[in-house]
C-alpha positions as CSV (number, residue, x, y, z in Angstrom):
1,X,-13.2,-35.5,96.4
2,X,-11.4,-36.4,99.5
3,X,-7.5,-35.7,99.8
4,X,-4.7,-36.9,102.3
5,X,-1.5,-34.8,102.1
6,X,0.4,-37.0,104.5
7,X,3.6,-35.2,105.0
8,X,4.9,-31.4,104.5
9,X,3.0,-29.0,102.2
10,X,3.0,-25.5,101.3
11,X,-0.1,-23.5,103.0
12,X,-0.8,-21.9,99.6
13,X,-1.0,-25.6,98.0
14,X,-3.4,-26.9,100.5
15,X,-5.9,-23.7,99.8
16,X,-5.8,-24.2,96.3
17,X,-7.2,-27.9,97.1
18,X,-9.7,-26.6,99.2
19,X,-10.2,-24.2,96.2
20,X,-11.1,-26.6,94.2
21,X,-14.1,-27.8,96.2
22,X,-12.2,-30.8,97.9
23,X,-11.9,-31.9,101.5
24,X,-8.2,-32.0,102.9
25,X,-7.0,-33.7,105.8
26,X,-3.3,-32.7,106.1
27,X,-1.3,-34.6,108.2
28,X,2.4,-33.9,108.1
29,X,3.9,-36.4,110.6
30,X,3.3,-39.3,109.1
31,X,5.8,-42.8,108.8
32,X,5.3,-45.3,106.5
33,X,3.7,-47.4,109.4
34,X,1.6,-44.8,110.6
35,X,0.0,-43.9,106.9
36,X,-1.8,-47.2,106.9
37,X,-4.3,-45.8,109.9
38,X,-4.8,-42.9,108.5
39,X,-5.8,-44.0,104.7
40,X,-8.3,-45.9,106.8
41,X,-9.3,-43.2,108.7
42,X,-9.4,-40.4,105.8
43,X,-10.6,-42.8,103.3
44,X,-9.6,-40.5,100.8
45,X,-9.5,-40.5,97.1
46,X,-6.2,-39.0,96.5
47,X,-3.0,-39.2,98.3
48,X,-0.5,-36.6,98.7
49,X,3.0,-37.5,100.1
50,X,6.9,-36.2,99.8
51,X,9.3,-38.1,101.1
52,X,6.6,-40.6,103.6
53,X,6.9,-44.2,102.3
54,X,4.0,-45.8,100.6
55,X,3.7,-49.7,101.5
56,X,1.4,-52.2,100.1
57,X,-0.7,-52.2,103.9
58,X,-1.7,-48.3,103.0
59,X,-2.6,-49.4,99.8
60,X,-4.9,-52.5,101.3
61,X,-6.3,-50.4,103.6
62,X,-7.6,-47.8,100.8
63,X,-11.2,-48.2,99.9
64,X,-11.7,-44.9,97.4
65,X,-7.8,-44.4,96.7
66,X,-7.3,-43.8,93.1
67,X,-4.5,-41.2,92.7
68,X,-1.4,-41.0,94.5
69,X,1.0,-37.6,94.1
70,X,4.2,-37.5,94.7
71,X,5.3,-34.2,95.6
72,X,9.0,-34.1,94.3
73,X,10.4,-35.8,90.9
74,X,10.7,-39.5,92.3
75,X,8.6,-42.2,93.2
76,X,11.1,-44.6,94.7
77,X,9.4,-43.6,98.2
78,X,6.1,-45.3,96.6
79,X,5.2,-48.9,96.4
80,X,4.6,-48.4,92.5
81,X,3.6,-52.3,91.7
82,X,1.4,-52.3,94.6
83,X,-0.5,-49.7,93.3
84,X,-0.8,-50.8,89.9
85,X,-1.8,-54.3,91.2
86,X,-4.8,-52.3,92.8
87,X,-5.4,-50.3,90.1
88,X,-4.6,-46.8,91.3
89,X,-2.7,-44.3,89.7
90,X,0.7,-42.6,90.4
91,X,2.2,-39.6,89.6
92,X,4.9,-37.1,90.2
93,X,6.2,-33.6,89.8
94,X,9.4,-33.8,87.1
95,X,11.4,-30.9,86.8
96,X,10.1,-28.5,89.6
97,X,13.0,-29.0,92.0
98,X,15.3,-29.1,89.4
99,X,17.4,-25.6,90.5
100,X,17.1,-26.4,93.7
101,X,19.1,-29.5,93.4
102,X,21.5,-28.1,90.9
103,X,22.4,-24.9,93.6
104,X,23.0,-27.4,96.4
105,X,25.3,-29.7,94.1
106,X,27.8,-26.6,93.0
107,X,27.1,-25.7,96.9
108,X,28.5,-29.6,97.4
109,X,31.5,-29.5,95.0
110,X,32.7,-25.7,96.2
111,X,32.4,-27.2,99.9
112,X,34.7,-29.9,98.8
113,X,37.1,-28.3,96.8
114,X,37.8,-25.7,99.8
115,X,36.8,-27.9,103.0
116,X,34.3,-25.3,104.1
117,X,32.8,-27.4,106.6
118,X,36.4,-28.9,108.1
119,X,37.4,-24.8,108.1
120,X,34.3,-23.4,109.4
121,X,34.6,-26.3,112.7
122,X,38.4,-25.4,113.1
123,X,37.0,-21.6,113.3
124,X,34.2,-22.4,116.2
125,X,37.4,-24.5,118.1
126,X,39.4,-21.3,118.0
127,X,42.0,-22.9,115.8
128,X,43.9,-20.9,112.7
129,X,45.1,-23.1,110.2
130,X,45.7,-20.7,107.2
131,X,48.3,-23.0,106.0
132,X,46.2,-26.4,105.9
133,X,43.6,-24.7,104.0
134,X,45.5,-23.1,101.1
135,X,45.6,-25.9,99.3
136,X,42.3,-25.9,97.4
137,X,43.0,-27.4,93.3
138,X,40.1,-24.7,92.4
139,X,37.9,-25.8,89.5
140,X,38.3,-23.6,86.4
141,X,39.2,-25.5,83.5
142,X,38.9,-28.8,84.9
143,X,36.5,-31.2,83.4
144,X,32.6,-32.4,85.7
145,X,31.7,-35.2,84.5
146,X,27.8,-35.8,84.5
147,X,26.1,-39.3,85.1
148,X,22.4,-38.9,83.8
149,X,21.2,-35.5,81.9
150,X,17.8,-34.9,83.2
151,X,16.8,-31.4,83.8
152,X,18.5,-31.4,86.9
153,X,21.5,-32.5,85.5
154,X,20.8,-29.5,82.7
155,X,20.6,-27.2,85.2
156,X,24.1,-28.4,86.8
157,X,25.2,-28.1,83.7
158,X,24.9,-24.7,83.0
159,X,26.5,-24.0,85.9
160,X,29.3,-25.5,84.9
161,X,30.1,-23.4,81.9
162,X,30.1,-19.8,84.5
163,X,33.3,-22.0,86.3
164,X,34.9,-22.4,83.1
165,X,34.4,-26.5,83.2
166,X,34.8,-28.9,80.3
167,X,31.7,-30.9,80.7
168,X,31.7,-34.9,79.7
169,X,28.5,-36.8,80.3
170,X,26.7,-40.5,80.4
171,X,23.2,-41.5,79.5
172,X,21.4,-44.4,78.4
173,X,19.8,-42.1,76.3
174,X,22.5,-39.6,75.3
175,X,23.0,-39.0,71.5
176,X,26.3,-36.8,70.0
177,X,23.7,-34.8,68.3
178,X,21.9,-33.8,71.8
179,X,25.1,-33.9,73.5
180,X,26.6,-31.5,71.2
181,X,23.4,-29.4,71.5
182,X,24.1,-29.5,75.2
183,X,27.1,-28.5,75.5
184,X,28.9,-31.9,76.4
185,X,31.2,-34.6,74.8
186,X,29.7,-37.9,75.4
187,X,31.5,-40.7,76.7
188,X,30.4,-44.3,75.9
189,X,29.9,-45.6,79.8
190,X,29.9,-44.0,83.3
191,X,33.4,-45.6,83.8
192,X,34.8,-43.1,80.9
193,X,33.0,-40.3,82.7
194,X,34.7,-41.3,86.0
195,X,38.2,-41.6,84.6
196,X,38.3,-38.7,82.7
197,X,36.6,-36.2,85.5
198,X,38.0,-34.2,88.5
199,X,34.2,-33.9,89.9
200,X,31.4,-36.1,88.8
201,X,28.2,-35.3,89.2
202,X,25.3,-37.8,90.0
203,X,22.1,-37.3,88.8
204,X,19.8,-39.9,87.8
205,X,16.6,-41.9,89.2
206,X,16.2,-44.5,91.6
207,X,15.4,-47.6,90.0
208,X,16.5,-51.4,89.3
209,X,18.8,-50.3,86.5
210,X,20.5,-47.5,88.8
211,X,20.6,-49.9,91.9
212,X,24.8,-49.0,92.4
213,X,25.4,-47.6,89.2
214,X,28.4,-45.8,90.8
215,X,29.7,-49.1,91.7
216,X,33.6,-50.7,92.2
217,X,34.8,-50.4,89.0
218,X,33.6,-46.4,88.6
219,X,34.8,-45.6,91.7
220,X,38.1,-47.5,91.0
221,X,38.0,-45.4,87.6
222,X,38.3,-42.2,89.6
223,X,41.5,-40.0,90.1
224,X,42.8,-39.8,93.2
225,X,41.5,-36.6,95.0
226,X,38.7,-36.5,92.5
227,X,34.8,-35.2,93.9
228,X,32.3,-37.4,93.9
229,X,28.9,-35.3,94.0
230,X,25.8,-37.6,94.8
231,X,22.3,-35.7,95.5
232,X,20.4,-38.7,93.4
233,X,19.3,-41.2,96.0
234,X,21.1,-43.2,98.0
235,X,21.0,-46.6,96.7
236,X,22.8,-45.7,93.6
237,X,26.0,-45.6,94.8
238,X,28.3,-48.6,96.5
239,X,28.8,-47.1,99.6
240,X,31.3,-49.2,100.8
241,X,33.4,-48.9,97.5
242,X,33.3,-45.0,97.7
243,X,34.4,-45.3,101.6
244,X,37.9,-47.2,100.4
245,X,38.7,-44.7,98.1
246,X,38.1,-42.1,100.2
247,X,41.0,-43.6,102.6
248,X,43.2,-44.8,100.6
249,X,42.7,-42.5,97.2
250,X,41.7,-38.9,99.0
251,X,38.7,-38.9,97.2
252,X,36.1,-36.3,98.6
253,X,32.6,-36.8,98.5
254,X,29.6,-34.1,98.2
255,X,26.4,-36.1,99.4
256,X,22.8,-35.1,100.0
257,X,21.4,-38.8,100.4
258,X,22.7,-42.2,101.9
259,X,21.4,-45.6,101.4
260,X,20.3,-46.2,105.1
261,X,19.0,-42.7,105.7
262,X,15.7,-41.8,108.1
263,X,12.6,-41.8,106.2
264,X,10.2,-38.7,106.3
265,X,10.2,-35.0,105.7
266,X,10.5,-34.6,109.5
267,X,12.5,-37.3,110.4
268,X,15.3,-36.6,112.7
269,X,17.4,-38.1,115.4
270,X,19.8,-40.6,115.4
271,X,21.7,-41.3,111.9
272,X,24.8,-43.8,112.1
273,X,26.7,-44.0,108.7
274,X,30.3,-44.4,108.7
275,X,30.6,-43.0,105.0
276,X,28.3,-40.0,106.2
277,X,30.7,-39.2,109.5
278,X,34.0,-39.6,107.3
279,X,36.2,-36.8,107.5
280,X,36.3,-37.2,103.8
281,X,32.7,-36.6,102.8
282,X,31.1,-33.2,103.0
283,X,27.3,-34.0,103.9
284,X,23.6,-32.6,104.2
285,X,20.4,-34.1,105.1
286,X,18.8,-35.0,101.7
287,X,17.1,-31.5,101.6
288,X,18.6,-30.9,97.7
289,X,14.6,-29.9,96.9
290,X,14.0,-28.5,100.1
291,X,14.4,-24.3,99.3
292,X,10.6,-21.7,99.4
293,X,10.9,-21.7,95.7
294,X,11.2,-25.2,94.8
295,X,8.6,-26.4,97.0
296,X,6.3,-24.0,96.2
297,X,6.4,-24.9,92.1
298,X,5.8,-28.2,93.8
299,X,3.0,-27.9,95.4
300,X,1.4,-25.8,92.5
301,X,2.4,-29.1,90.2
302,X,0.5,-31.1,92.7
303,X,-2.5,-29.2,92.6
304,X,-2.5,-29.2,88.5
305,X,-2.3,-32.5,88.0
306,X,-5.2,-32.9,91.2
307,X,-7.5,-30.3,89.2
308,X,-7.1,-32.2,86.1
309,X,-7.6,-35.4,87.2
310,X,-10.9,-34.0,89.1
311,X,-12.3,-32.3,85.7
312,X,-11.1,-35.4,83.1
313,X,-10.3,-38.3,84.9
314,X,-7.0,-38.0,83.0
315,X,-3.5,-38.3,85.3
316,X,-0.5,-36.0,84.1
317,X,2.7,-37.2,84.6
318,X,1.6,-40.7,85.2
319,X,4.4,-43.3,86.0
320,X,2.6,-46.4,86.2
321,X,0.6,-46.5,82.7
322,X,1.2,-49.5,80.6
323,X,4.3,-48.7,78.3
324,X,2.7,-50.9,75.7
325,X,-0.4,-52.3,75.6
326,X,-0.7,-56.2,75.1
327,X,-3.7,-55.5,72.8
328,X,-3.4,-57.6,69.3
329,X,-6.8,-56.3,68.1
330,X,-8.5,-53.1,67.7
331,X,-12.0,-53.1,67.5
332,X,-13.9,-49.7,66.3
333,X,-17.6,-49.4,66.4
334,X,-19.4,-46.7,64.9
335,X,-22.8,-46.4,66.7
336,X,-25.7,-43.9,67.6
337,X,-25.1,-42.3,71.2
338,X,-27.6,-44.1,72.8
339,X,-28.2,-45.9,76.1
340,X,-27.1,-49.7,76.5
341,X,-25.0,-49.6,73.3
342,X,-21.6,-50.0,74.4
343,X,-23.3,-52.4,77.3
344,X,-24.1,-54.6,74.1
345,X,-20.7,-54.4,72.6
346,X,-18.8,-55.0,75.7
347,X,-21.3,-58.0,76.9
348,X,-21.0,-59.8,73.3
349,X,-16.8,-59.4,73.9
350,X,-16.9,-60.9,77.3
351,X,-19.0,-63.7,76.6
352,X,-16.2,-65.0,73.8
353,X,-13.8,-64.4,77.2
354,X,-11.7,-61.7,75.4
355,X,-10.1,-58.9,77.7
356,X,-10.2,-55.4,77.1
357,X,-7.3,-53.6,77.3
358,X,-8.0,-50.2,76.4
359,X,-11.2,-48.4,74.9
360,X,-11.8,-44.3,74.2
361,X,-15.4,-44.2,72.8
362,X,-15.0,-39.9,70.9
363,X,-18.5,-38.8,70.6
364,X,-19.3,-36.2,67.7
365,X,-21.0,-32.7,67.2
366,X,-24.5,-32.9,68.4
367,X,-23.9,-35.8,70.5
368,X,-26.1,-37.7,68.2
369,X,-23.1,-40.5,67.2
370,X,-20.0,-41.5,68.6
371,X,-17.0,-44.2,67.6
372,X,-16.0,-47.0,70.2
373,X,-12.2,-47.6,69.9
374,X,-12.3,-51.0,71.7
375,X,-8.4,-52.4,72.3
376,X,-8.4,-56.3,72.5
377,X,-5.8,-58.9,74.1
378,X,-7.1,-61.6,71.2
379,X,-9.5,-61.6,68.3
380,X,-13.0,-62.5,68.4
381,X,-14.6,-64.7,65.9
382,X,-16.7,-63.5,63.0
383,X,-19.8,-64.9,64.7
384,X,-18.9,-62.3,67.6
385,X,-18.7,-59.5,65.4
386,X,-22.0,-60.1,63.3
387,X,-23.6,-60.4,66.7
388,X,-22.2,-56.9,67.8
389,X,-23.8,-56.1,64.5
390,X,-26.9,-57.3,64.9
391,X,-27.5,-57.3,68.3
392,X,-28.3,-53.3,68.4
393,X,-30.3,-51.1,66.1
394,X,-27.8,-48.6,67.0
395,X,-24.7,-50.0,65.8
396,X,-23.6,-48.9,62.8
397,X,-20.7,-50.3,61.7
398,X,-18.0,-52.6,63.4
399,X,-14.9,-53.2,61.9
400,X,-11.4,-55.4,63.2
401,X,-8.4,-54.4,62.7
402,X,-4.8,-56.4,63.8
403,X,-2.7,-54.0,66.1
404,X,1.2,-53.6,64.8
């Protein structure tokens, strides 16, 4: 097996690959336009990146590519429908970074609340300004509001009840009876979580349905002087929106990602953002995962899901599976393990032009019989079927069923 890691790794991770018996190329300064040039030149059969954009050229360029890892929880850095248009698999590594990110938020909202950053600058000037300073609101007993409750958001949770927080929160998928096992009251939009909070707390995926979640009306929903804590990505907030309110309602802003922001693990240099220079926000460089500990349960993640992929065929964590397959028809053929048998079966089901959509064939103790579970997108005719039958000595029974 052949694997690119084309951005940072932990050392330890990349000898566990080699552990494994596979051939690493590891090349950690890579940009989305120079990754196409090296899937060509690697050719590999697995592809490792972090935060290093995947475009549909890297994927055309890829000959043996059939896995691609994301080393972190999200995938918005990866062309997902290009690689499922090629067939090739994607997955991630949920939950690894999670404390990571959940440290640098409540390092975000204490920042805010006592303009660290504006005090440490005054400090390197040589200016005292005791008096400009002593005016933090503090946080015990106020409420965080929470938008998304992954485990990240968990984990920020938790945190919440050492400050002595109310906590309200907003999911899709938020119940009272798993709020109330959390901890939480839930509130029946994000724009209830934004009216009713002193800091909110952002913490959901990139994806169409997130595209500027925090958007106009939330922001508008927010009190004035209110935190507004965003390590998410960042295309889910309105930039512009949370700039106005910043000047004219003194709301501050904790924020680890921008919507504009350099591409790349190593990426640096110039970064012009007029909501990122504000005197109102309190900023970092999207590094929320980027602590020892977090990237090292990363990089062991990685290398799981590459072992067992390597040993099964089988992806954990896959993003890019079917949700629901368009099967109508399940076809299940009992027959003798023998060579040419499932050839049989599957040539009889193309020649009536029906698709396959999924099939698992379980083969039994002593390998002398196994069961073909054949998924279909239509239903073949009875003269199809008795041809299965009686096309093979092996086959011992076959049997349709319709698919609910």
């Amino acid at each position: 097996m052949r694997i690119l890691i084309a951005d940072k790794f932990q050392q330890k991770g990349i000898d566990d690959l080699k552990a494994l018996g596979a051939q690493v190329a590891y090349e950690p300064d890579v940009t989305a336009e120079t990754l196409p040039a090296l899937v060509e030149k690697h050719d590999p059969d697995v592809l490792v990146v972090r935060s290093t954009k995947v475009k549909p050229p890297a994927f055309e360029l890829a000959k043996r590519l059939t896995l691609v890892v994301r080393a972190g929880a999200g995938v918005d850095n990866i062309d997902v429908p290009a690689a499922s248009a090629r067939g090739i698999s994607v997955a991630n590594c949920p939950g690894k970074n999670s404390i990571a990110v959940a440290e640098l938020v409540w390092g975000l909202i204490l920042a805010c609340d006592r303009r660290i950053p504006d005090q440490t600058i005054d400090l390197r000037a040589g200016a005292w300004n005791k008096k400009e300073y002593s005016k933090a609101r503090g946080l015990y007993g106020r409420t965080l509001g929470v938008i998304g409750v992954g485990q990240i958001a968990r984990e920020v949770i938790g945190r919440a009840r050492a400050f002595g927080m109310r906590v309200v929160a907003w999911s899709r998928s938020l119940t009272d009876e798993a709020a109330d096992a959390m901890g939480v009251e839930r509130r029946a939009s994000p724009v209830d979580v934004a009216r009713e909070s002193d800091v909110v707390s952002i913490n959901v995926a990139a994806t169409d349905q997130t595209r500027q979640l925090v958007n106009a009306p939330f922001i508008d929903a927010l009190k004035p002087g209110a935190v507004l804590i965003n390590t998410s990505r960042g295309t889910v907030v309105d930039e512009k929106a949370l700039l106005k309110a910043i000047k004219e309602k003194n709301v501050r802003a904790g924020l680890d990602v921008y919507e504009n922001e350099p591409g790349g693990a190593s990426a640096s240099g110039a970064f012009k953002s007029e909501l990122a220079s504000s005197p109102g926000v309190v900023g970092t460089h999207h590094i929320g995962a980027s602590t020892d500990q977090a990237q090292d349960a990363i990089a062991a993640e990685a290398v799981r899901i590459i072992k067992v992929y390597k040993e099964t065929g089988e992806v954990p964590n896959i993003v890019n599976q079917c949700a629901k397959s368009p099967a109508t028809r399940m076809l299940v053929v009992r027959h003798l393990n023998r060579p040419g048998v499932l050839a049989h079966v599957i040539g009889e089901i193309g020649k009536a032009d029906i698709n396959i959509e999924e099939m698992e064939n379980v083969i039994y103790q002593g390998a002398e019989a196994a069961c073909a579970k054949i998924r279909l997108d239509g239903e073949p005719p009875e003269s199809v079927l008795q041809k299965i039958r009686d096309g093979s000595k092996n086959v011992l029974s076959v049997d349709l069923t319709a698919i609910e």
